[in-house]
LOLOFI-243629 format. One line per field, with one value per residue (C-alpha): residue number from 0; residue in three letters; x, y, z. Coordinates in pm, whole numbers, padded with zeros to 5 digits. Last residue first. Layout:
<rs>
seq: c(NUM/...)
type: c(Ala/...)
X: c(X/...)
Y: c(Y/...)
Z: c(Z/...)
</rs>
This chain:
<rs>
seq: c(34/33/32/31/30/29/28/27/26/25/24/23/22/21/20/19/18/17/16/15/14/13/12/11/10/9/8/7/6/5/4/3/2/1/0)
type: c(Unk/Unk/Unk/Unk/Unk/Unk/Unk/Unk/Unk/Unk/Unk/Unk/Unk/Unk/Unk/Unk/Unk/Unk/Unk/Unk/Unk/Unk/Unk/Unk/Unk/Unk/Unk/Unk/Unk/Unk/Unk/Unk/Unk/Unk/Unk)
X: c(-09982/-09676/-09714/-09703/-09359/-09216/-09302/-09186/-08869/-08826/-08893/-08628/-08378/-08467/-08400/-08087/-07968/-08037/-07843/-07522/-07549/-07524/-07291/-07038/-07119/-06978/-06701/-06627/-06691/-06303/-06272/-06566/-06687/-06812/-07078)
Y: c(-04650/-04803/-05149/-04915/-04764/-05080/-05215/-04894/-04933/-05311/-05213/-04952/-05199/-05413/-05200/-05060/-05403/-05527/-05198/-05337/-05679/-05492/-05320/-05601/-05803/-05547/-05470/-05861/-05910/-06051/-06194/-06414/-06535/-06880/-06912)
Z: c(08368/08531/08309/07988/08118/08181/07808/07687/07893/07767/07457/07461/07652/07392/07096/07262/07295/06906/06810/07045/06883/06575/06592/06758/06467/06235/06389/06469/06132/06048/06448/06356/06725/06816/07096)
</rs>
C-alpha cells in the first residue's frame, strides 16, 4: 500500500469514516442475527 504524505489528513478521515460505517454495519448486522 503506498501512502500520499500531502492527503494523509484527508486520507486518514476517511479511512476512519469507512471504519465507523463498518463497525456500524457490522453491529446492525450483529444485532439483527441476535433477534
Amino acid at each position: 500500500m503506498r501512502m500520499i504524505k500531502r492527503n494523509k489528513q484527508q486520507s486518514s478521515e476517511s479511512s476512519y469514516l469507512r471504519v465507523l460505517a463498518e463497525q456500524a454495519r457490522n453491529r446492525r448486522a450483529s444485532a439483527t442475527s441476535k433477534k
